[in-house]
C-alpha angles and dihedrals in degrees: 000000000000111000091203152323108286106217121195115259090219105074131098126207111201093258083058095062126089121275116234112213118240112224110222101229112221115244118245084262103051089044094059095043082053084052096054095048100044087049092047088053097048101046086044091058097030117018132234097292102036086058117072128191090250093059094044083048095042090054095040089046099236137122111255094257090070089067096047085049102060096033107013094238141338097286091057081050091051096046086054096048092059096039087059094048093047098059093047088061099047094044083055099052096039083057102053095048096088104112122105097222114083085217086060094043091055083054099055094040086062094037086059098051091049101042080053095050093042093049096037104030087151092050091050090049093058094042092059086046110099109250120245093204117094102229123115092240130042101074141096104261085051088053095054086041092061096039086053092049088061087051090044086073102054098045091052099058077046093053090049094063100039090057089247119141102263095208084075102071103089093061089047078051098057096042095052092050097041085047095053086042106057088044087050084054092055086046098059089069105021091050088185140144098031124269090264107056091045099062091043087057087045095054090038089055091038093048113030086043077052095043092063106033107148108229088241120025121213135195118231097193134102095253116077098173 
């Protein structure tokens, strides 16, 4: 009586045989999403001229072409990248200004440029860095220019009913924001005191320097001119 059918052991059945794992393929639009955050890190960490195309393309796992093909080079991938981060900021900015007293404003101005700084550290790196690009905006020095120019209104109604000449807005503007900025670039590495306490002493420094403006400053100084 057989006890069974032997079968032999050799041989496969196709379920027997190894799967070979499909790769899912990005679509144009996620390629060029992996691109641009590959290539954020990288500037962030490196600059423009320390990152090369073969090292975007090496981390993304594409051949270099792919990269020309979505930006045209490293420096089309670049001028997105801070496109991107600048209008972060000055979303960010345009948002929080929101509060009727000029003294708040002023809060929530500085509030806006550290709460940037503190989510996107790698996007404010890149935007102090000079830009390698030749274009007249862009860069950091245009940023702080824009965001000035939505101060410059409301230091100039501030300016009207204190009896200040309002023309000269737009230089107290720049100042503020310059002022608020650089401090924003120390910040980024100190990281002390905390977020809080700087943009009270911001404000402190930026109110109280505002609270007692002569009308018409003068130097003491030897030098006139």
């Amino acid at each position: 009586m057989m006890e069974g059918v032997a079968t032999d052991s050799s041989t496969s059945t196709s379920s027997d045989k190894p799967r070979r794992t499909r790769r899912t393929r990005m679509t144009g639009a996620e390629r060029r999403e992996q691109l641009l955050d590959i290539g954020r890190t990288l500037f962030a960490a490196k600059g423009f001229e320390g990152t090369s195309v073969e090292e975007i393309a090496a981390k993304a796992g594409v051949s270099k072409p792919v990269v020309y093909e979505h930006f045209g080079g490293k420096e089309g991938l670049y001028a997105v990248v801070v496109d991107r981060e600048m209008r972060q900021l000055l979303d960010m900015v345009t948002g929080a200004l929101t509060a009727g007293h000029p003294r708040e404003l002023l809060e929530q101005a500085a509030f806006a440029l550290l709460d940037y700084i503190e989510v996107y550290t790698d996007g404010f790196r890149i935007l102090v860095r000079d830009s390698p690009v030749a274009q007249s905006t862009g860069t950091f020095a245009s940023l702080i220019s824009d965001i000035a120019t939505q101060v410059e209104d409301i230091l100039g109604t501030e300016f009207k009913n204190r009896g200040f000449d309002a023309k000269l807005a737009p230089l107290y503007a720049q100042a503020l924001v310059g002022m608020v900025a650089l401090t924003g670039q120390w910040w980024l590495d100190a990281r002390k005191p905390k977020k809080s306490e700087v943009a009270a002493h911001l404000v402190n420094l930026a109110w109280h320097g505002l609270d007692g403006m002569e009308q018409k400053p003068r130097l003491i100084g030897h030098r006139k001119n």
